[in-house]
C-alpha positions as CSV (number, residue, x, y, z in Angstrom):
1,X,8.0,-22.0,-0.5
2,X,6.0,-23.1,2.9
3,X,1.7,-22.5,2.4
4,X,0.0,-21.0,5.2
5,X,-3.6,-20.5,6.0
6,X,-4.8,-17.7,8.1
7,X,-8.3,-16.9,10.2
8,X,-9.4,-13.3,10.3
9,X,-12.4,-11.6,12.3
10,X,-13.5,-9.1,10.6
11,X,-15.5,-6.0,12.3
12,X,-18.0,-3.9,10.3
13,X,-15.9,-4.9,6.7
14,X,-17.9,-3.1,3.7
15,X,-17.3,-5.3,0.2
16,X,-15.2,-2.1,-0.4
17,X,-13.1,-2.6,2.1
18,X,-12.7,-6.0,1.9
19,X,-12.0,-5.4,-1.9
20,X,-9.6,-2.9,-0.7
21,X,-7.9,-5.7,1.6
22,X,-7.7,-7.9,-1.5
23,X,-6.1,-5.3,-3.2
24,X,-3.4,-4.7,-0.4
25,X,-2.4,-8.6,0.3
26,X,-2.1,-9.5,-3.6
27,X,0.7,-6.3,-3.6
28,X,2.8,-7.6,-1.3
29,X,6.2,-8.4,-2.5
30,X,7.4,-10.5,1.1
31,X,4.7,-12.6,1.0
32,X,2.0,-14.0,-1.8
33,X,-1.6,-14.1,-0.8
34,X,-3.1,-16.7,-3.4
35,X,-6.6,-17.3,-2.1
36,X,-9.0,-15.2,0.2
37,X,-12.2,-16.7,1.1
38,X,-15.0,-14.5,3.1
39,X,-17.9,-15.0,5.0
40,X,-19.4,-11.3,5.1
41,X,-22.2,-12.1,7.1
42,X,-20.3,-14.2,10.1
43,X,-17.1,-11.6,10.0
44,X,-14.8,-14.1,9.1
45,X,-12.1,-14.0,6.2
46,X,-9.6,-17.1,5.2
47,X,-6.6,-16.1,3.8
48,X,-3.9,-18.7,2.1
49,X,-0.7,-17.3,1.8
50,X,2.9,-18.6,0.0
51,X,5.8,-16.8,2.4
52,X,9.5,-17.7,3.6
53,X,8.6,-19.1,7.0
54,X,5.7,-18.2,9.6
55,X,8.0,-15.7,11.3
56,X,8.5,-13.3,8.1
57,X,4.5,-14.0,7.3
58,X,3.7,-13.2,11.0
59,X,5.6,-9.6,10.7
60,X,4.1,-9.1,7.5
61,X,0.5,-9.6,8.7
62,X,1.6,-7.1,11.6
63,X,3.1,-4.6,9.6
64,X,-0.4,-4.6,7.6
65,X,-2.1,-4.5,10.3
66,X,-4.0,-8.0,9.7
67,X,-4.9,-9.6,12.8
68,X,-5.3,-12.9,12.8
69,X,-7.0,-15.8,15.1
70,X,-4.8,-18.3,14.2
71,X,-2.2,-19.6,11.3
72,X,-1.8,-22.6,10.0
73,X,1.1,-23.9,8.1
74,X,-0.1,-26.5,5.8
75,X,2.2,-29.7,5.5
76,X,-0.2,-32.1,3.1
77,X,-2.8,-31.3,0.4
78,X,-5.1,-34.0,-0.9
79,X,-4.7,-33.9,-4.6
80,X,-7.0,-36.3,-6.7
81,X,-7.9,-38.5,-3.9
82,X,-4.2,-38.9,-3.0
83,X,-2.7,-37.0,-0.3
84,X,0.5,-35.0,-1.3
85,X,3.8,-32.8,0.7
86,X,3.2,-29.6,0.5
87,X,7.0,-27.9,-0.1
């Protein structure tokens, strides 16, 4: 399944709520959220997500109400110094 990565701003976010964000994106059944990383202090929240195609992930992210800044669909990893396809 196509990897994406996501940029969030995120506006007066309590650890709660971000907690509560977490919670939300690792239920969904459409898409897979595998990895958030957050920058509390700068508002700004990385997301990388396993979905279908950037069209269902985009819908998804609207439908949760997730803004984004921009999405990224990642085509190559580096793995071990080499650098890999991502499927």
């Amino acid at each position: 399944m196509p990897r994406y990565l996501s940029q969030h701003t995120l506006a007066c976010l309590t650890r709660q709520g971000a907690s509560e964000m977490v919670r939300q994106a690792h239920a969904a059944t459409q898409v897979t959220a595998t990895r958030f990383l957050l920058n509390m202090q700068e508002g700004k929240m990385l997301i990388e997500f396993d979905a279908p195609d950037r069209a269902e992930l985009e819908k998804w992210l609207a439908a949760q109400k997730f803004h984004f800044d921009w999405l990224l669909r990642i085509e190559f990893e580096s793995i071990d110094g080499d650098l890999h396809p991502v499927s």
